[in-house]
N, CA, C and O of each residue as an XYZ file, in Angstrom:
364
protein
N     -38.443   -124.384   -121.152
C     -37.465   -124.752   -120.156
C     -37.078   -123.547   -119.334
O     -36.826   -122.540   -119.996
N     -37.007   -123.475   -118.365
C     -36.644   -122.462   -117.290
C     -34.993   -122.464   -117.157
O     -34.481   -123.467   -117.654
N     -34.171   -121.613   -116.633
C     -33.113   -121.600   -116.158
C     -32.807   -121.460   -114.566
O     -33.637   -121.480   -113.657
N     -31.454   -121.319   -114.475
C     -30.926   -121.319   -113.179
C     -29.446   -120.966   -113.278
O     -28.509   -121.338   -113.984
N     -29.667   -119.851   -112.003
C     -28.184   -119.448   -112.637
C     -27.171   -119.362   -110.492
O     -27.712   -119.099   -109.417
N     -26.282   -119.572   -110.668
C     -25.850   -119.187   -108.953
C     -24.958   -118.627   -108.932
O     -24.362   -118.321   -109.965
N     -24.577   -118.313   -107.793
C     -23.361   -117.822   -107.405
C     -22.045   -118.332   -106.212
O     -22.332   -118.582   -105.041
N     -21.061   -118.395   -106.581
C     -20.252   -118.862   -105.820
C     -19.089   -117.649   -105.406
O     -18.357   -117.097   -106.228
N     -19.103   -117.473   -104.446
C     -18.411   -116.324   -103.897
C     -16.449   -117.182   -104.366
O     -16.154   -118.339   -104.665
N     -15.608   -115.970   -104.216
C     -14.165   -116.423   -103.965
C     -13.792   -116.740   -102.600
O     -12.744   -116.179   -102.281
N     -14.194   -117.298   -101.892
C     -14.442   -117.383   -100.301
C     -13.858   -118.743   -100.230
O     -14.681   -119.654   -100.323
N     -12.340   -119.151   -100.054
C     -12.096   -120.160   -100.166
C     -12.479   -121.334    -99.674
O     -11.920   -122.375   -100.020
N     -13.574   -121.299    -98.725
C     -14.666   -122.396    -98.271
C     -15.732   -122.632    -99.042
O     -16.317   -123.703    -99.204
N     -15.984   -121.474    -99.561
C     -17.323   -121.786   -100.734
C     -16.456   -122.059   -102.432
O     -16.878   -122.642   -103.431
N     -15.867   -121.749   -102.321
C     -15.122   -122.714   -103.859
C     -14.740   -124.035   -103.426
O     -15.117   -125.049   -104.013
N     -13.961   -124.037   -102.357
C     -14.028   -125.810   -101.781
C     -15.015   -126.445   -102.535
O     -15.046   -127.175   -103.526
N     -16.052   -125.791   -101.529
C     -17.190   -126.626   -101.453
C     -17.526   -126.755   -102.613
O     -17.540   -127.938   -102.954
N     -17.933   -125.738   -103.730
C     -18.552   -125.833   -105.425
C     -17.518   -126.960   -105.940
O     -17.816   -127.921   -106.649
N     -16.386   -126.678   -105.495
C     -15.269   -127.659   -106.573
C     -15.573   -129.234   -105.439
O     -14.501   -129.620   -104.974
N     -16.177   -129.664   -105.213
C     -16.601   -130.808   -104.610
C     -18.170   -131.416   -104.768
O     -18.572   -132.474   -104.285
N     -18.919   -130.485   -105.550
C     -19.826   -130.704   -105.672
C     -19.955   -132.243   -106.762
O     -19.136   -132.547   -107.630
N     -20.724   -132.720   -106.538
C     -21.055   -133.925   -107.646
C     -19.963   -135.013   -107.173
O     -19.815   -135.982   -107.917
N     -19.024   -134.921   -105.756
C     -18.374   -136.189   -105.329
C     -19.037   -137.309   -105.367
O     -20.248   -137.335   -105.146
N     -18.323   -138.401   -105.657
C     -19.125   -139.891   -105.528
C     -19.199   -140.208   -104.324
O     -20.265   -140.787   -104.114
N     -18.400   -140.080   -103.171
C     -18.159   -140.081   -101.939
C     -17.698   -139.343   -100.869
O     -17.760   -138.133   -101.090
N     -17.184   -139.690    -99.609
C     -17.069   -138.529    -98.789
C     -18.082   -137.208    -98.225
O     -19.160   -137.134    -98.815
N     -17.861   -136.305    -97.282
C     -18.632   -135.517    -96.627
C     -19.371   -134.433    -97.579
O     -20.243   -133.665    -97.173
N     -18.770   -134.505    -99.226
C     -20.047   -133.586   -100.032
C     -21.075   -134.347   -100.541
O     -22.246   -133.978   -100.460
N     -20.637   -135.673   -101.206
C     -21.592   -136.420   -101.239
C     -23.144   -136.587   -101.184
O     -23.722   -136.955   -100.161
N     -23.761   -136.297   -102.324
C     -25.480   -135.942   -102.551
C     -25.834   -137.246   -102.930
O     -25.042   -137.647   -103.782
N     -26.706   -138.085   -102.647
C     -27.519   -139.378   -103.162
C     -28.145   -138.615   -104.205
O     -28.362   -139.360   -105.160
N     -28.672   -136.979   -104.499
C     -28.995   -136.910   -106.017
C     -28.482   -135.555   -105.857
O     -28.335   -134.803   -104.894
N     -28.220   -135.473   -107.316
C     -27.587   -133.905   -108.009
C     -28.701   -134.015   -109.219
O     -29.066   -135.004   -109.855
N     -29.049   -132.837   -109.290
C     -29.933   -132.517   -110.352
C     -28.879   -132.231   -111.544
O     -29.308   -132.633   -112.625
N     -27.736   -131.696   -111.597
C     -27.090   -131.240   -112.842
C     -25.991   -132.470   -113.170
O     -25.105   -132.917   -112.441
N     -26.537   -133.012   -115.107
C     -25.195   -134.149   -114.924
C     -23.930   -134.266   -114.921
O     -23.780   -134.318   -116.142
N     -22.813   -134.355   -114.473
C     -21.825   -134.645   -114.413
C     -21.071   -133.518   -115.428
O     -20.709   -132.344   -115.342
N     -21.058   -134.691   -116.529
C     -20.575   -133.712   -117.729
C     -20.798   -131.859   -117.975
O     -20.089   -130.897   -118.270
N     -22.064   -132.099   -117.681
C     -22.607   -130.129   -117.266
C     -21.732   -129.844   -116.578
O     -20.843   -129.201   -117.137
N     -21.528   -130.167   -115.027
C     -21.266   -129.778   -114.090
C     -19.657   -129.387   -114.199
O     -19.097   -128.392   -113.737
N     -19.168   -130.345   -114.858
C     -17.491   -130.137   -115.402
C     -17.414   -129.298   -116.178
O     -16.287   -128.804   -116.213
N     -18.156   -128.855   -116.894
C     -18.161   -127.514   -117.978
C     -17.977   -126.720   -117.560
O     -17.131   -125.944   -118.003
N     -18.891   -126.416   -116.142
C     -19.433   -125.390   -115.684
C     -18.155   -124.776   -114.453
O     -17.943   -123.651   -114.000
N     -17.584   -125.937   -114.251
C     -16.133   -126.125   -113.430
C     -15.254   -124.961   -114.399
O     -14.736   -123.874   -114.143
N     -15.377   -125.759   -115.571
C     -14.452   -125.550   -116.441
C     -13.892   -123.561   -116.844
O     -12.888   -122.855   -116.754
N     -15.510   -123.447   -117.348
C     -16.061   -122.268   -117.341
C     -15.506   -121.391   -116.404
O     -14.589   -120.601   -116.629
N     -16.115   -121.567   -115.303
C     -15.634   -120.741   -113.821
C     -14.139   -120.601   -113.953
O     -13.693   -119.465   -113.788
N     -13.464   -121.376   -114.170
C     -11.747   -121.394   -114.104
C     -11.124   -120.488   -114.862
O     -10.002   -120.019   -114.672
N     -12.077   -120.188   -115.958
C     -11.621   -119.743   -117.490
C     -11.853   -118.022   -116.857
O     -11.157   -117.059   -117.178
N     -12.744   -118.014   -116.126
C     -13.220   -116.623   -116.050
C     -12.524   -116.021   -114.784
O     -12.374   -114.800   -114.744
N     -12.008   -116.949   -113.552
C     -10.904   -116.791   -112.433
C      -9.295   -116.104   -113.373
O      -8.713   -115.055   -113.095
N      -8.939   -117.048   -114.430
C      -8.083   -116.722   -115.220
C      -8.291   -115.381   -115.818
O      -7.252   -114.723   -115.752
N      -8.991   -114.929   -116.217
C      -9.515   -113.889   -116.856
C      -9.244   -112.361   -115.880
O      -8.590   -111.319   -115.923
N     -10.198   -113.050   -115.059
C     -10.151   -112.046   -113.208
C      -8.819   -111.814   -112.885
O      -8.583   -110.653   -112.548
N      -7.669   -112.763   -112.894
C      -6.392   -112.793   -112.475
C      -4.930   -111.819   -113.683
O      -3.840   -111.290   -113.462
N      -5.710   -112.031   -114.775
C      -5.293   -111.473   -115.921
C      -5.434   -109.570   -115.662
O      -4.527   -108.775   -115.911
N      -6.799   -109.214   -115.117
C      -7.211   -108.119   -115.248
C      -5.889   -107.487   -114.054
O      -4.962   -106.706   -114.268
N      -6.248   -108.120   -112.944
C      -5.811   -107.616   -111.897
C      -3.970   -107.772   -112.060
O      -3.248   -106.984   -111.447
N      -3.591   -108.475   -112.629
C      -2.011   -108.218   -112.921
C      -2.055   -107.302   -113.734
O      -0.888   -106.911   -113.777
N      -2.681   -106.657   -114.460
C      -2.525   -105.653   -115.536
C      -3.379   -104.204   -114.950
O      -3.680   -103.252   -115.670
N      -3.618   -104.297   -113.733
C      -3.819   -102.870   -113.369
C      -5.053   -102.787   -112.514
O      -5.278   -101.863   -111.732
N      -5.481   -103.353   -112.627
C      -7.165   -103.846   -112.182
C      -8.283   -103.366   -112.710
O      -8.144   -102.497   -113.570
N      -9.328   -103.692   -112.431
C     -10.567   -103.000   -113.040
C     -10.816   -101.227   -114.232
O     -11.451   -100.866   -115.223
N      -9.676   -100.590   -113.086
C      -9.869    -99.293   -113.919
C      -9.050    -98.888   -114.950
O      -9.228    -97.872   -115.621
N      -7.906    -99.899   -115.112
C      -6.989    -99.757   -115.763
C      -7.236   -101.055   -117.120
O      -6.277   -101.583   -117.683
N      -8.452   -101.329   -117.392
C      -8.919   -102.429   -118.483
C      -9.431   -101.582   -119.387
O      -9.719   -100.425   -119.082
N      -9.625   -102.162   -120.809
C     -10.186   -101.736   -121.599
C     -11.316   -101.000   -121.568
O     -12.173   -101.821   -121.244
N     -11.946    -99.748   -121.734
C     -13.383    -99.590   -121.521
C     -13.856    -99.617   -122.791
O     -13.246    -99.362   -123.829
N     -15.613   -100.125   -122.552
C     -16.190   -100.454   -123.407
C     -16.478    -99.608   -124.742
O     -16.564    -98.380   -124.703
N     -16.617   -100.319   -125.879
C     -16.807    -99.553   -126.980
C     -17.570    -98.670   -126.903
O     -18.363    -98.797   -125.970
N     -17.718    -97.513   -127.693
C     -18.899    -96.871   -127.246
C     -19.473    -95.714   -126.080
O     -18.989    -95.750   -124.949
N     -20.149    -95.060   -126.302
C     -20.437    -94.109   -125.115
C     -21.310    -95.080   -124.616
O     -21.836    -96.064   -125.137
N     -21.375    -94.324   -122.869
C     -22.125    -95.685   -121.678
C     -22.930    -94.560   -121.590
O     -22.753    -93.605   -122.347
N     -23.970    -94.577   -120.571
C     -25.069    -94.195   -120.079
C     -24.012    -93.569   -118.972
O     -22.972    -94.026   -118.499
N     -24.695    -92.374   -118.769
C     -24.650    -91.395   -117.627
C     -24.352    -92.013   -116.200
O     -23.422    -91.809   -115.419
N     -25.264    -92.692   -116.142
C     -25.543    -93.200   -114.899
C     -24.474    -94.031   -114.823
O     -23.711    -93.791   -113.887
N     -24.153    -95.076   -115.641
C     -23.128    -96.124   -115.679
C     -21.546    -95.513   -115.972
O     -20.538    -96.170   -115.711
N     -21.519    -94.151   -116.553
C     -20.403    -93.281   -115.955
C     -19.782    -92.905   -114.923
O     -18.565    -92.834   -114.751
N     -20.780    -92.614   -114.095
C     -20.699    -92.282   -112.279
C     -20.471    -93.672   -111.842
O     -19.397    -93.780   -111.251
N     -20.857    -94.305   -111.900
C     -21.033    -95.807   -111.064
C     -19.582    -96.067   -111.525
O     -18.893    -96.020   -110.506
N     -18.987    -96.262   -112.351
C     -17.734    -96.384   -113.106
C     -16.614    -95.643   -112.473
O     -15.554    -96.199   -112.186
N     -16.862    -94.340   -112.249
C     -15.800    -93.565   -111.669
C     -15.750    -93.490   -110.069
O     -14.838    -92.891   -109.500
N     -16.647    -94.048   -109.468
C     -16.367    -94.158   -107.992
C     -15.812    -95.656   -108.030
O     -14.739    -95.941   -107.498
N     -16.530    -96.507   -108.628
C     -15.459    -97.933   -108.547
C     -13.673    -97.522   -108.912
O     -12.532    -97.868   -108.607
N     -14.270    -96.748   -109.595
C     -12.570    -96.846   -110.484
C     -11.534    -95.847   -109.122
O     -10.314    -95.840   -109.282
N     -11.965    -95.294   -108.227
C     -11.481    -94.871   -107.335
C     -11.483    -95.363   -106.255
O     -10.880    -94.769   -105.361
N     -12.244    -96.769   -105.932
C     -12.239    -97.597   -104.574
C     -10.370    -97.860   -104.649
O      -9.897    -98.284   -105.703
N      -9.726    -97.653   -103.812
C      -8.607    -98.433   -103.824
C      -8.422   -100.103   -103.393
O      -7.490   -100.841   -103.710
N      -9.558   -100.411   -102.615
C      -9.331   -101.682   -102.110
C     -10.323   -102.538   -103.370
O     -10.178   -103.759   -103.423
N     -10.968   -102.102   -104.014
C     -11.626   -102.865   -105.319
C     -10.327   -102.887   -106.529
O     -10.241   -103.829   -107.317
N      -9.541   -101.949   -106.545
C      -8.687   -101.949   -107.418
C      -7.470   -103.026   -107.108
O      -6.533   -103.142   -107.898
C-alpha cells in the first residue's frame, strides 16, 4: 500500500476549504472523495489536536522557549535551531 501525506497551510481560506472537504452539498462538494468519511474526521480531528498543541507552544513563549529535545542534536541542527530561535517574527 502506498501513502499520502498533504499539507494545509494556516491560511484562513485554505483551512476553510480542508474543513469543508467531504461536504454532501454546496460549492465544495466532490461527486467522489477518495478518503472515507470516518478517515477524513480523524484526520480533522488530528489537525485540531496539533493547532491546540501549536497554540499551547506559542502562549508559553514560542518555539524557542519549548522544551528542547532529549539528547545532544547534530551540529548542523544546532545552527538551524539558533537562527530560528532568533527570528523574532517566527517567535
Amino acid at each position: 500500500q502506498g501513502a499520502y501525506e498533504s499539507f494545509v497551510s494556516l491560511n484562513p481560506v485554505h483551512v476553510a476549504h480542508f474543513m469543508h472537504t467531504d461536504d454532501q452539498e454546496g460549492p465544495f462538494c466532490l461527486d467522489k472523495y477518495a478518503m472515507p468519511s470516518k478517515e477524513l474526521k480523524d484526520t480533522k480531528d488530528d489537525c485540531i489536536d496539533q493547532l491546540e498543541d501549536v497554540e499551547e507552544q506559542l502562549s508559553q513563549g514560542g518555539p524557542a522557549a519549548s522544551r528542547r529535545h532529549a539528547g545532544p542534536l547534530p551540529p548542523m541542527w544546532e545552527s538551524l535551531l539558533a537562527r530560528l530561535h532568533v527570528d523574532t517574527e517566527l517567535q
